[in-house]
N, C-alpha and C positions, 0 to 999 in steps of 0.2 A: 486477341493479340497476345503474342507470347514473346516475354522480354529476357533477358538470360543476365546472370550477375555472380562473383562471385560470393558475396555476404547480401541474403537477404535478411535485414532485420524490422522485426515486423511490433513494431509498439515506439510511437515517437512520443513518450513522456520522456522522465528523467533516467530511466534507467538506458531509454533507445538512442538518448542522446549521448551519453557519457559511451556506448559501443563504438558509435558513430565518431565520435571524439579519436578514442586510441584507432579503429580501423582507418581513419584518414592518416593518421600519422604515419602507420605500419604503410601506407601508400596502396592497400586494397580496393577492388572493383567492389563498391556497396551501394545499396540503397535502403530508406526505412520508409517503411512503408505505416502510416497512423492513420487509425479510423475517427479520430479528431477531426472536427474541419477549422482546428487553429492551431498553433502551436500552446505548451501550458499542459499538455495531460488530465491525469484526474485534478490535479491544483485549479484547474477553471469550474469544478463543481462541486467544491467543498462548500459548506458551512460558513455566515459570512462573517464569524468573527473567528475564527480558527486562525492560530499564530503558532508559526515552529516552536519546538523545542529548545534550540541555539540561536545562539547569533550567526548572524550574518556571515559574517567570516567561517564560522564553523557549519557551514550548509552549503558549503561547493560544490558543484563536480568539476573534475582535473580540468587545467589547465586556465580556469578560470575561477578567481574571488565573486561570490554574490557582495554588491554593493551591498553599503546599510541601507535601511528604511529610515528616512529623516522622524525624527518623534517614537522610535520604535526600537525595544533591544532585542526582540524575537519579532523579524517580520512575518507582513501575513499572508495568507495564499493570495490576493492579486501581486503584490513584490514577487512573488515566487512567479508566476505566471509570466511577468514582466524579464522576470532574468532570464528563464527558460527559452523566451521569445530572444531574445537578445542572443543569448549563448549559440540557438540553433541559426542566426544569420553571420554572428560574427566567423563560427567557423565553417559556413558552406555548407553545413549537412545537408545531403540531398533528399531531402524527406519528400514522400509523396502522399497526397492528403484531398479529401478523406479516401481513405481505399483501405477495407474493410475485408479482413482475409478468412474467409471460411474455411479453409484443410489446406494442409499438408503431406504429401504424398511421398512416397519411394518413388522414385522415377530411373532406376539405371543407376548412374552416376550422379544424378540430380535428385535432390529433394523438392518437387515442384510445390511451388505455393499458388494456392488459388482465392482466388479476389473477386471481389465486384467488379473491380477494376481491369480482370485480366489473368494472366497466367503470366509468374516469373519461374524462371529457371533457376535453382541456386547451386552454388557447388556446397554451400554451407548456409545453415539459418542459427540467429539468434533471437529468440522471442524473449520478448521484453514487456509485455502486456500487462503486468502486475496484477494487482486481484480486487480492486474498487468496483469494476465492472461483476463483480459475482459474487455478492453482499449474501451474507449466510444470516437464515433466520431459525431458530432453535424448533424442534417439533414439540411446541407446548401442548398438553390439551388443552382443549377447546376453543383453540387460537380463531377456528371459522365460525367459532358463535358469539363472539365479539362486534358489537355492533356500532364500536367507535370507529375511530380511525387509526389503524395500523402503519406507521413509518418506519424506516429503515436509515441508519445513519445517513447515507447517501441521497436521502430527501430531505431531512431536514435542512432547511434555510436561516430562521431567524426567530428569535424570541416574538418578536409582533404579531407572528401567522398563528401562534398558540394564545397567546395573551387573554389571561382571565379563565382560561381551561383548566381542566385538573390533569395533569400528565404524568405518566407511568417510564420515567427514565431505566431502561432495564440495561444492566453490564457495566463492569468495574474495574474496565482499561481505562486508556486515557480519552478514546471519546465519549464511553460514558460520564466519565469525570466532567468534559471540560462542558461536554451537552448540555447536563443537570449544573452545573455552575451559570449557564449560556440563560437555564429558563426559572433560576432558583428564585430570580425577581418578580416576575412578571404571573408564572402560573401558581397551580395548588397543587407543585412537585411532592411525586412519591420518588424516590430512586430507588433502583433494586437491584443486588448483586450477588452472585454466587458464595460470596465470601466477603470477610472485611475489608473494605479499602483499603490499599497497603500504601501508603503514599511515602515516595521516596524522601529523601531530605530535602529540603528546601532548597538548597545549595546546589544541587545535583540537575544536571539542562542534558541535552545529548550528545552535548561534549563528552560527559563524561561515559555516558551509556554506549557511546562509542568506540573508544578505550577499551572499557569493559568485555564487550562484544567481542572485540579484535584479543585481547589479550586469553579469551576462551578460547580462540581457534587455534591460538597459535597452543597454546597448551595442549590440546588435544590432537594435532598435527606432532607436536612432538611427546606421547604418551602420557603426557603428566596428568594428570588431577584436575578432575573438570570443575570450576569454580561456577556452573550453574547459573554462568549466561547472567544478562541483563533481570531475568526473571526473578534471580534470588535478591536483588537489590530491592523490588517492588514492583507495583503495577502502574501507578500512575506521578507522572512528571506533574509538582505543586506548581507548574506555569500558575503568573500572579493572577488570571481571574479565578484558577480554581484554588488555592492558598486565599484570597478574599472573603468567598460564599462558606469555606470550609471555617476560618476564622470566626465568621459572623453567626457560624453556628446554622449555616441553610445547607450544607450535604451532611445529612445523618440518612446514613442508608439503612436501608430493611430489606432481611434476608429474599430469597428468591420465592416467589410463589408456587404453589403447584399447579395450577391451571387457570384457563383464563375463563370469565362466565360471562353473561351476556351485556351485564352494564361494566364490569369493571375484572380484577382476578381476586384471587381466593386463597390461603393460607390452608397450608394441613390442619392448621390450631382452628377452623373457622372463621376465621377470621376475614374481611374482606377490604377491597378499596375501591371505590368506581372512577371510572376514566373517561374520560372524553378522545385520546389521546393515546397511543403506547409508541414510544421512539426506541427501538432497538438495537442498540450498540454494542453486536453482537458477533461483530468482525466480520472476515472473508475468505471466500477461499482460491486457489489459484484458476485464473482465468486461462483456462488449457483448454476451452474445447477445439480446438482448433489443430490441435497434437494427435485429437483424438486417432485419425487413417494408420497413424505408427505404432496404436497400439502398446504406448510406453507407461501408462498410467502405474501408478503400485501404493502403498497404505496412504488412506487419508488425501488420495487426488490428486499426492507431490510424483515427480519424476525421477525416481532413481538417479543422481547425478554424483560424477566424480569431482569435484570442484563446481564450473558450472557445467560440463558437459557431461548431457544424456548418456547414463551407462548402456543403453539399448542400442544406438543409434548417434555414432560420432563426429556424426555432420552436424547435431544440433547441441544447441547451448540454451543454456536456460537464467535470464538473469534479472533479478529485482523482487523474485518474489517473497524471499525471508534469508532467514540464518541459512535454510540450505542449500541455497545458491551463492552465499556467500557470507561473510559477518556481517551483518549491518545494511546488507544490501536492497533494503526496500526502502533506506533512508537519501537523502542527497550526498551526505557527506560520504556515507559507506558504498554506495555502487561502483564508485570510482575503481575501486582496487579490483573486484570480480570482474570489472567491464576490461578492465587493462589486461588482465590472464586468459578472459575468454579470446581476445581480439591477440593475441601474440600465441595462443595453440591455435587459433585459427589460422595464423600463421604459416606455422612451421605444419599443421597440415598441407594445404594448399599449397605450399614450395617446397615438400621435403622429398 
């Protein structure tokens, strides 16, 4: 079966909603298409104590306030999940679920997208997919002679599933922070990071980091002096369980290892520590296989794009995967602005 539209956008998380948001207003022929079989995105598989950045208020996307969380001043991924659910009935997005899209093709005048589900016709696509679904794991040595158990942020669950283990917290963002904060009680935590934890001020949530964000684009949209992004402030947000463990004196990191040996990993110095455990908090990278037929790829897996659209290929937009799709755009608060710019050139495409 083959459907025909003029916006196919194909990821119904936050970023496919906030599209779906401004293309309903602009009064466009769309559909999202999520290989979810709920509404909620990666927020339904997170981690079960993970809590945003901000508050409430400051973790919208347009046109609607996230409620508060009663008892809570950074709610946590079910509130999230909970809003998201809400946001996509109160404004009718047409989302279709689960349908799962494998390529993207040239088609004529159409970019066809292809599904489990089917073949749509589009005059235009914006993928919104993000990058949770294609969790990066470093090429350590000896990583396949490790005879514990290997996790990847995107598995871990809960302090109880590890409890009484010796665990190897590797990476010194904020989910390796908040991880080894998550398991600083329970196991016999190593954490281990490429560098010193940089932790920002205390004071500082993604309120501010989104400020930050926005006031570097706009600086480098208009020539000036790049103030080096949210990156130069630090690496990890002291959200209060990790300001707690870190207080108490339970996150002292140690340097990164060089390789991994069979019970545990191993120091250039000799040095060693065994594990039961290695949790890798080691980020992600864009989940674009699905771009692949167009051939747009270019450094490091990102898509050459001018705002959010594909500099290869004009019909597609690209948006929520990081700063290059937009400032801030892989956050709630930030996708709102690239979702509104991608959805009005999609516009004046289509009717110009």
């Amino acid at each position: 079966m083959t459907r025909t539209a003029d916006v196919v956008v194909i990821g119904g998380g936050q970023a496919g909603l906030a599209a779906g948001y401004h293309l309903r207003r602009l009064g466009l022929d769309f559909v999202v298409l999520d290989a979810q079989s709920a509404p909620g995105g990666a927020w339904r598989h997170t981690w079960d104590s993970l809590h945003l950045f901000s508050p409430a208020a400051y973790s919208s996307l347009p046109g609607r306030l996230m409620p508060p969380q009663p008892g809570e001043t950074y709610p946590d991924a079910s509130h999230v999940v909970s809003y998201l659910t809400d946001y996509e009935q109160r404004y009718e997005l047409p989302v279709v679920r689960p349908v799962r899209v494998e390529a993207v093709h040239r088609d004529g005048e159409f970019l066809r997208v292809e599904a489990d589900a089917g073949t749509w016709r589009a005059r235009t696509v914006i993928s919104a997919t993000g990058t949770w679904w294609r969790p990066f794991v470093p090429a350590v040595p000896g990583r396949s002679e490790f005879r514990g158990r290997q996790l990847h942020t995107v598995e871990y669950g809960r302090p109880a599933d590890l409890a009484g283990e010796r665990v190897i917290v590797v990476g010194g963002g904020n989910s390796g922070a908040q991880i080894a904060a998550d398991l600083a009680y329970d196991t016999d935590l190593t954490w281990v990071t490429l560098r010193e934890p940089r932790y920002l001020a205390d004071d500082i949530d993604g309120r501010a980091l989104f400020d930050h964000a926005t006031a570097r684009r706009r600086a480098l949209d208009e020539g000036r002096t790049d103030n080096g992004g949210v990156a130069s402030l630090g690496d990890i947000v002291a959200v209060p369980p990790v300001r707690e463990a870190r207080d108490a004196g339970r996150l002292k990191a140690q340097p990164m290892f060089a390789r991994l040996t069979v019970t545990g990993v191993e120091w250039d110095d000799g040095n060693r520590a065994d594990a039961d455990t290695i949790v890798w908090c080691t980020g992600f990278r864009p989940a674009l296989s699905h771009l692949a037929p167009l051939g747009l790829r270019g450094p490091r897996g990102h898509v050459p794009t001018a705002g959010t659209r594909a500099v290869g290929e004009p019909r597609l937009h690209l948006l929520g995967y990081g700063d290059w799709t937009g400032p801030a755009s892989a956050t709630l608060i930030g996708v709102g602005r690239p979702a509104r710019e991608a959805a009005r050139e999609i516009a004046r495409l289509l009717h110009g």
